[in-house]
C-alpha positions in Angstrom: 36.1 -65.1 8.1 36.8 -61.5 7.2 33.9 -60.4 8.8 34.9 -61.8 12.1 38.5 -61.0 11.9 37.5 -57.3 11.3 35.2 -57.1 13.8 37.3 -57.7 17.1 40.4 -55.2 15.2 37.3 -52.3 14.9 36.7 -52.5 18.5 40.0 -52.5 19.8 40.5 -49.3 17.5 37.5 -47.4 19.3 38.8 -48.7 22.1 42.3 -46.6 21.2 40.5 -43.8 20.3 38.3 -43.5 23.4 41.6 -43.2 25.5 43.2 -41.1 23.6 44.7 -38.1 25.7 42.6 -35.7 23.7 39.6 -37.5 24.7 40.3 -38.6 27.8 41.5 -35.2 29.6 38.6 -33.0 28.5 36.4 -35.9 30.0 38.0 -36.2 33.1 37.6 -32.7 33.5 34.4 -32.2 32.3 33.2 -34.8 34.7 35.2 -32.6 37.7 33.5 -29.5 36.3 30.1 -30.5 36.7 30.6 -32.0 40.0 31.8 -29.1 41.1 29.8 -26.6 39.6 26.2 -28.4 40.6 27.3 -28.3 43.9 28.1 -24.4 43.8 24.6 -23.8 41.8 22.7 -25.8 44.4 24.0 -24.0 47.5 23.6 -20.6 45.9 20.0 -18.5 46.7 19.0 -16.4 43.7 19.9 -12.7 44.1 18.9 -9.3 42.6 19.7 -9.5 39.2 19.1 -13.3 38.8 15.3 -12.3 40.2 14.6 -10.9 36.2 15.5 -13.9 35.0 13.6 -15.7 37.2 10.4 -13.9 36.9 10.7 -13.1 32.9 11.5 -17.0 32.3 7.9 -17.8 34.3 6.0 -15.5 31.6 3.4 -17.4 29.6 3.8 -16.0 25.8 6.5 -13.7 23.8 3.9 -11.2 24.1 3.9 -10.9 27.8 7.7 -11.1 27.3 7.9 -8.1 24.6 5.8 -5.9 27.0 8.3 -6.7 30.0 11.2 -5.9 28.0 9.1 -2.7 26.7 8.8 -1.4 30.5 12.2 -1.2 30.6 13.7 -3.0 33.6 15.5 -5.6 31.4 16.9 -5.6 28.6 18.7 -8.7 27.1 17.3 -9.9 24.4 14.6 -12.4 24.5 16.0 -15.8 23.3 17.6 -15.8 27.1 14.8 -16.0 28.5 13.1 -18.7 26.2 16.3 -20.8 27.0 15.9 -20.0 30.9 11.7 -21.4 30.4 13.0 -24.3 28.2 14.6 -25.6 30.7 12.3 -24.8 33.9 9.7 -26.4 31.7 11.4 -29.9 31.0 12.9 -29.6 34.7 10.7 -27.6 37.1 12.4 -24.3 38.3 15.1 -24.1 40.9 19.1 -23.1 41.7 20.6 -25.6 39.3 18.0 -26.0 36.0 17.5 -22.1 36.0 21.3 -21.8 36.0 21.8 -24.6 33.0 22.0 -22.4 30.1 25.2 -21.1 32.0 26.7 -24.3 33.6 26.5 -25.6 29.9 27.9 -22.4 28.3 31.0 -22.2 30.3 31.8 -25.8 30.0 31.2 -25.9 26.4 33.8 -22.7 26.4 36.3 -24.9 28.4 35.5 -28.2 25.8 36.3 -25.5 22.9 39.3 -23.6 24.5 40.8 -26.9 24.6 40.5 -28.3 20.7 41.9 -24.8 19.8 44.7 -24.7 21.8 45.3 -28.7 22.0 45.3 -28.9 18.0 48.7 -26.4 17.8 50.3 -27.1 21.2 49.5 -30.3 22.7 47.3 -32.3 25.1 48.9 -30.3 28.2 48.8 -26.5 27.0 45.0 -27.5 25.9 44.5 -28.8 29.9 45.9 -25.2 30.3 43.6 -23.6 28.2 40.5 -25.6 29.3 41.4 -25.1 33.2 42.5 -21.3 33.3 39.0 -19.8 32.9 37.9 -21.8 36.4 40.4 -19.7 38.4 39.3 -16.4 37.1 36.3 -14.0 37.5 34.4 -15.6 34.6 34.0 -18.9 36.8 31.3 -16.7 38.7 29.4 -16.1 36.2 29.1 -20.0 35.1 26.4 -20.4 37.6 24.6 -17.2 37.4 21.2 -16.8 36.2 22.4 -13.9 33.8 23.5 -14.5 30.0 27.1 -13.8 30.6 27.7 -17.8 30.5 25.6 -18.5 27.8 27.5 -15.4 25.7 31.2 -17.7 26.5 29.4 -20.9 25.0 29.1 -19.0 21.6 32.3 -17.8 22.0 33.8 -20.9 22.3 32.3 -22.5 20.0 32.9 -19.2 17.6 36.5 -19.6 18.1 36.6 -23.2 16.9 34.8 -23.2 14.1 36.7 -20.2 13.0 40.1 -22.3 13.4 38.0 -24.9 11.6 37.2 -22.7 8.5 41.0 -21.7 8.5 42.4 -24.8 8.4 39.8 -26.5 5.8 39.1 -25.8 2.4 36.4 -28.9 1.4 34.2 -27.8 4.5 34.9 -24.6 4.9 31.3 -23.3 3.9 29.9 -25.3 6.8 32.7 -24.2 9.3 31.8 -20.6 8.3 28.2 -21.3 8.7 28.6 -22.6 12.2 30.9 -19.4 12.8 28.1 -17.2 12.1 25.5 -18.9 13.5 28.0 -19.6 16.7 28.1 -15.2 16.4 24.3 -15.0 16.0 23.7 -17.3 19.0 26.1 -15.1 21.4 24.3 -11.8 19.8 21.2 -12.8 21.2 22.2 -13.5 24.8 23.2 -10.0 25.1 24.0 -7.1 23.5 27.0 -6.4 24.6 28.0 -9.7 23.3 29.0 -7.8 19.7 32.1 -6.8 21.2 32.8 -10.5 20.0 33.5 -9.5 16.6 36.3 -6.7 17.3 39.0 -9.8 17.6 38.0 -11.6 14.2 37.8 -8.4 12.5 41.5 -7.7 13.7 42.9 -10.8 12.8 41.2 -10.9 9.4 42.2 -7.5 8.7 45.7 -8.7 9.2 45.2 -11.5 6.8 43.4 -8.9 4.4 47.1 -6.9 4.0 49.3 -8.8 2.8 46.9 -10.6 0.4 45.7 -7.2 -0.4 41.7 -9.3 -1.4 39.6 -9.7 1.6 38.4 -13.3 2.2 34.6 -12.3 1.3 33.1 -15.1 2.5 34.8 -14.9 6.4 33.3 -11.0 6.2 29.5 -11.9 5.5 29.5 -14.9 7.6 30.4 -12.0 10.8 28.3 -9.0 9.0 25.2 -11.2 8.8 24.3 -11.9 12.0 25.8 -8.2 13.2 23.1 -6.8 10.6 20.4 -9.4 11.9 21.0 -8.6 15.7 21.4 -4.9 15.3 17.7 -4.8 13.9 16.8 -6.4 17.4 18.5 -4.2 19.5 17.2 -0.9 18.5 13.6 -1.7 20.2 16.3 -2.8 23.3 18.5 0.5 23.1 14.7 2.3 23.5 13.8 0.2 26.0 17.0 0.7 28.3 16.7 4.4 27.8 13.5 4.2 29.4 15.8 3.0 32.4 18.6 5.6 32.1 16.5 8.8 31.6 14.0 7.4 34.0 16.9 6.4 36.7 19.7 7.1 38.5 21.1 4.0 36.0 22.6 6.0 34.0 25.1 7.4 36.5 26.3 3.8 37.9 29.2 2.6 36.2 30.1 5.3 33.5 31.8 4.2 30.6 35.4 5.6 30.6 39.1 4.4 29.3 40.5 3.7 33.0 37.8 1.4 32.8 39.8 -1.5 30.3 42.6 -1.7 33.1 39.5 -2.4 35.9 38.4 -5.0 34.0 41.1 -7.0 33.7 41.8 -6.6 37.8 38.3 -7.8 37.7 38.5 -10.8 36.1 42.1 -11.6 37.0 42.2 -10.9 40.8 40.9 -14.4 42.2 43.7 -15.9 40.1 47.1 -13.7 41.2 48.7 -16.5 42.8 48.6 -18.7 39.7 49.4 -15.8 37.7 52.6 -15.1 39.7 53.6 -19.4 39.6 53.2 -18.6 35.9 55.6 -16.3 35.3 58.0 -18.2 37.8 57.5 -21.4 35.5 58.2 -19.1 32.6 61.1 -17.5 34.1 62.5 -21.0 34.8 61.8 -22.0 31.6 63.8 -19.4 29.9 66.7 -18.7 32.3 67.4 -21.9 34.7 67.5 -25.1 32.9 70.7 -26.4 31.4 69.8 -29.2 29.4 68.1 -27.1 26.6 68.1 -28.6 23.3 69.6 -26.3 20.1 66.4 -26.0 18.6 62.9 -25.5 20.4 59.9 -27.7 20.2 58.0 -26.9 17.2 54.7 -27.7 16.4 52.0 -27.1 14.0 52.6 -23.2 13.0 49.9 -21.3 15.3 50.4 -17.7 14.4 47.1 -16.3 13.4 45.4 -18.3 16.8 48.1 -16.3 18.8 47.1 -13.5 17.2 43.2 -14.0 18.0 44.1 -14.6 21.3 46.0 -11.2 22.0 42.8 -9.7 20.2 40.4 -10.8 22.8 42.8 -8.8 25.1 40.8 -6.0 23.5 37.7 -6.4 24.0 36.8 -4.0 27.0 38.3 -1.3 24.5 35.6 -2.1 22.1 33.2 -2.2 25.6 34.3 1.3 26.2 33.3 2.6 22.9 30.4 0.9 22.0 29.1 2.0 25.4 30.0 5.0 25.4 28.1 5.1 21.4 24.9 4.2 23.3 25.1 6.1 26.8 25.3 2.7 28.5 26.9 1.3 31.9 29.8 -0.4 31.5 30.2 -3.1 34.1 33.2 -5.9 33.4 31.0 -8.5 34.1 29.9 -8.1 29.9 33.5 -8.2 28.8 34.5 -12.1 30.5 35.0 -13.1 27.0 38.6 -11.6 27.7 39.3 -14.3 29.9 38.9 -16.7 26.7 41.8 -14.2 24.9 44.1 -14.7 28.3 43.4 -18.7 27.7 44.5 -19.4 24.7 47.7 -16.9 25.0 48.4 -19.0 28.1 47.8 -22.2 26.4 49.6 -21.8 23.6 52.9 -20.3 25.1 53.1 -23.4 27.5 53.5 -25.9 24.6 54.5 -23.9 21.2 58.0 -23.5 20.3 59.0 -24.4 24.0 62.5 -24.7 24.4 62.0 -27.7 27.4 59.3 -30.2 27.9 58.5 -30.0 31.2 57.3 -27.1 30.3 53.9 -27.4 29.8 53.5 -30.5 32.6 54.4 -27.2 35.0 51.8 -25.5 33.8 49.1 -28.0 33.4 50.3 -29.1 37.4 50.1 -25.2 38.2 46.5 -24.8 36.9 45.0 -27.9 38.2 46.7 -27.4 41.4 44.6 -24.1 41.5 41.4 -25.6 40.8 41.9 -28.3 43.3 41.8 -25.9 46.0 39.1 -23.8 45.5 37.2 -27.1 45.3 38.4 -28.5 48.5 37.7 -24.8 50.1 34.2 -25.6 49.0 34.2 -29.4 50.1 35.3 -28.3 53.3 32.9 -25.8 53.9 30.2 -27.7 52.9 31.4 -30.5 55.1 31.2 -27.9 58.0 27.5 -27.3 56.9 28.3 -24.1 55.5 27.6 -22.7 52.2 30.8 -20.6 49.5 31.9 -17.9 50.7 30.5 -15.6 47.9 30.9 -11.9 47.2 28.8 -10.5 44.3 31.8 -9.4 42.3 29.5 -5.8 40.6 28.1 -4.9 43.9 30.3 -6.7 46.6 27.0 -7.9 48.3 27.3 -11.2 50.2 25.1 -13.9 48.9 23.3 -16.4 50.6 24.5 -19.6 50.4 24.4 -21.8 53.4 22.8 -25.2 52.2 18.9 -25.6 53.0 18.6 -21.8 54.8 17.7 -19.1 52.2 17.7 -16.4 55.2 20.2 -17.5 56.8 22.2 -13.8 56.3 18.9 -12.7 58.2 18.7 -13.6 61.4 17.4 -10.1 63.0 14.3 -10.7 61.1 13.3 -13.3 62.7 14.1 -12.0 66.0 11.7 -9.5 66.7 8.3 -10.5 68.6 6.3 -7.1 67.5 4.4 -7.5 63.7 5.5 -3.9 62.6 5.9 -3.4 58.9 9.7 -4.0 57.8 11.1 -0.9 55.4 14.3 -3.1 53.4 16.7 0.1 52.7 18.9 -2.8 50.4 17.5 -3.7 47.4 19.7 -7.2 47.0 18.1 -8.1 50.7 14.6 -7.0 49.1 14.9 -9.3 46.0 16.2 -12.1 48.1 13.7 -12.0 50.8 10.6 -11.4 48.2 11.5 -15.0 46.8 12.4 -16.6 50.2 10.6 -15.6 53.4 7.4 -16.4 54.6 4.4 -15.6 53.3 4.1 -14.0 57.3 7.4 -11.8 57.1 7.2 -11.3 53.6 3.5 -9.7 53.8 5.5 -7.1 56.4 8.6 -6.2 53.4 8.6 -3.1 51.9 11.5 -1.7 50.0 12.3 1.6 51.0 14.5 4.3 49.2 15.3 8.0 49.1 13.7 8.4 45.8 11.7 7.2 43.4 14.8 7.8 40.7 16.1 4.7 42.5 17.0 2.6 39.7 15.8 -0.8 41.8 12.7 1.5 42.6 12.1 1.3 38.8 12.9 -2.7 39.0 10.8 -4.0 41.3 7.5 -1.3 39.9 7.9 -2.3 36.6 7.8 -6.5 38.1 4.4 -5.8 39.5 3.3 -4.0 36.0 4.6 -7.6 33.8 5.4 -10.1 35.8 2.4 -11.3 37.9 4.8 -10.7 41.1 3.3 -9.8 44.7 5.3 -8.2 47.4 4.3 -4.5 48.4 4.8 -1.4 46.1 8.4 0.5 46.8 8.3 3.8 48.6 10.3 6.6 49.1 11.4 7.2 52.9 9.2 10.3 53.2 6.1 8.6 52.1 6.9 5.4 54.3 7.3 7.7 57.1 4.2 9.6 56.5 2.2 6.1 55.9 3.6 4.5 59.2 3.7 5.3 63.0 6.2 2.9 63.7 8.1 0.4 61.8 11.4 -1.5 61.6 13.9 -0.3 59.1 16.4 -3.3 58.2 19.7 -2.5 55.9 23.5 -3.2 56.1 25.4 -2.3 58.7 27.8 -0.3 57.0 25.3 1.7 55.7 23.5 3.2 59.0 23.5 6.6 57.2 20.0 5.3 55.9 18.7 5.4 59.3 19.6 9.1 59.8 17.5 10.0 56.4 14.6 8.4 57.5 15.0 10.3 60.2 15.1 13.8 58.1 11.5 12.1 56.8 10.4 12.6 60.7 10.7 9.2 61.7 12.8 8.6 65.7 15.0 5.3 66.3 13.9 3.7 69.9 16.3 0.9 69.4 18.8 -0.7 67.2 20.8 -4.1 66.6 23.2 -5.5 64.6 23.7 -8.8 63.7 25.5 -10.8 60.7 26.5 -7.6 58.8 22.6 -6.3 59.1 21.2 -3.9 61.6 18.2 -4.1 62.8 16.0 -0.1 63.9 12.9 0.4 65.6 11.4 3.5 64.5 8.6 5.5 65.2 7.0 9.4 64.2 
């Protein structure tokens, strides 16, 4: 009897503890994000620097992969890549398995941001938490072929297990070992992801002071894996300056201090609105109600995770210097781990030591009311049979993604009745159209530039040295010109000073038309 008496009570207690706030929001939300998110993938053609990822994931051994790297025209390190073929081999290639690393990442990010924030301040300022990264910049880059997402998946998971290690003495080897290894993983996603450490080594050089001992073990678990990755990236660093001194690369996006305050308009700027209802609910918070209590809501004392998250608000700082140590670009799109800083700091100050309770319901409203829409702006333009709305946020290039029709931002191309070769003065329509168009139009592409210093000159060279690729040579316009008595020359419309070097090359326009933010030149010598 025992037995069977037992048995029914053990149900009913997994039962309790499946529905569970803690367990139930993350899933409801996890079950929103992937809706959402597949949909986005599915709908979005791959673009310039997703065609690297594409191409290096399809190479057959890590020595064909070393000698890509070597050439120069990427330079993350390899592990990416193996994680981008893992999953093209179980799945077959295409917009949503090549983007899984990512989708994954950034929800496992979102899972993690909430059981850090949740475990000092509530189910509600963990929903904040969880939610906030969606609104911002970083939410790009959850379905992007780059590492970027994969990098916030470590980080996530970095963050917890930290906490974990913290709170813990019995376990607090294995929370420390999943730390490291959590470091480790991000470190070889990209290098840039080492600007990881500069908020742990803050915060444990705060603990360090007063104790005046430093907490060994917390140091080797983060020097490790720096010493481990930094041996990998020295072959990287010479590859990359085969790209800079090679390039015009090294002139795009120089590394200097205005820089830290770009980055955070960067990531923040989809996401004013909310921030502005924020600081309203704040400013309520503090100055309107009546019916405040004498004392505020306490909780579980969350210092040092405050403190972490105000030192992820530092991390393009560290960006700045470390590339400015190795002569590299700095382009926000590395540095998104600051939106996981912004999170928790939200998070946390909607349900720690809040002085009214509707507090953090405000917030959690605010934040889902903010995803909400941006998915019914999708639902309702895919209902219209029309794809996001999407600017590439580096290069402000318009992406393709109108459901089923890859060139669908190219209709001039497939409006002209001669069979002239096509010079592509873009290099993110080149990339696009060398995956997409017909094996007709595409045998007529040529990517055209002023010089061979080009840095997507470089790109698209060194992926027909490594990568088994086939789409014409690049060119430079004088030796197009020279090669070619007539031709079409096809670029962005706000860029028709291209037309008037080719003609310094010696080439004459006949014609021209502009359509869908793309003109459209006949040219001949």
């Amino acid at each position: 009897m025992p037995h069977t008496e037992s048995a029914p009570s053990t149900a009913i207690e997994r039962v309790d503890r499946l529905l569970r706030p803690a367990v139930v929001v993350p899933l409801l939300v996890s079950l929103f994000y992937f809706a959402d998110i597949f949909l986005r993938a599915s709908e979005k053609f791959f673009w310039y620097d997703e065609l690297f990822t594409v191409y290096f994931a399809r190479l057959p051994s890590t020595q064909a992969l070393w000698h890509a790297l070597g050439i120069g025209i990427d330079f993350n390190p390899p592990f990416f890549y193996w994680l981008t073929r893992a999953g093209n081999s179980l799945f077959g290639e295409g917009p949503v398995v090549t983007r899984l690393p990512e989708i994954l990442g950034f929800w496992l990010l979102s899972l993690c941001l909430f059981r850090f924030v949740q475990r000092r301040a509530g189910v509600l300022a963990g929903l904040v938490a969880m939610l906030f990264p969606m609104l911002t910049q970083a939410y790009y880059y959850a379905y992007e072929a780059r590492p970027h997402g994969v990098v916030l998946g470590f980080c996530g998971l970095a963050i917890v297990c930290w906490q974990s290690a913290m709170d813990q003495t019995k376990r607090r080897s294995l929370w420390l070992t999943g730390f490291g290894t959590a470091l480790f993983g991000a470190f070889m996603m990209h290098c840039f992801a080492l600007t990881l450490l500069a908020p742990f080594v803050l915060v444990e050089l705060y603990r360090t002071w007063p104790r005046r001992r430093f907490d060994w073990p917390v140091w080797f678990s983060m020097a490790i894996p720096t010493f481990l990755a930094g041996l990998l990236y020295i072959a990287l660093l010479h590859s990359f300056h085969k790209l800079s001194t090679k390039t015009n690369f090294g002139e795009i996006a120089k590394p200097g201090w205005q820089q830290v305050l770009y980055c955070f308009q960067f990531l923040l700027e989809p996401c004013l609105v909310i921030i502005f209802g924020a600081l309203l609910v704040f400013a309520a918070e503090r100055f309107i109600g009546r019916n405040t209590p004498e004392e505020p809501i306490r909780r579980t004392p969350a210092f040092l995770e405050m403190l972490l998250g105000l030192s992820f608000l530092g991390v393009p700082v560290t960006g700045v210097f470390l590339a400015k140590l190795a002569h590299a670009p700095f382009f926000h799109r590395y540095f998104i781990s600051t939106a996981a800083g912004i999170s928790i700091v939200t998070g946390l100050a909607s349900g720690w030591r809040v002085r009214r309770a509707w507090l953090p319901w405000a917030m959690a409203l605010l934040m889902s009311a903010g995803v909400l829409v941006n998915t019914g702006r999708l639902l309702s333009r895919r209902l219209h049979r029309e794809g996001e709305w999407l600017i590439e946020p580096s290069s402000k290039q318009r992406l393709n993604t109108t459901p089923g029709k890859p060139l669908d931002l190219h209709p001039l191309l497939n409006m002209g009745t001669t069979e002239d070769p096509i010079a592509i003065l873009n290099f993110a329509d080149f990339a696009s159209l060398i995956l997409y168009a017909s094996p007709s139009l595409k045998n007529r592409l040529y990517y055209v530039t002023a010089s061979s210093d080009d840095f997507a000159y470089f790109g698209f060279e060194g992926l027909l040295a490594c990568c088994d690729a086939s789409f014409h040579r690049p060119e430079t316009y004088a030796v197009f010109v020279r090669e070619h008595a007539h031709f079409l020359a096809y670029g962005v419309e706000n860029n028709l000073l291209q037309v008037g070097l080719l003609g310094q090359s010696g080439a004459h326009i006949d014609g021209i038309q502009v359509a869908a933010d793309h003109f459209l030149a006949q040219m001949r010598k």
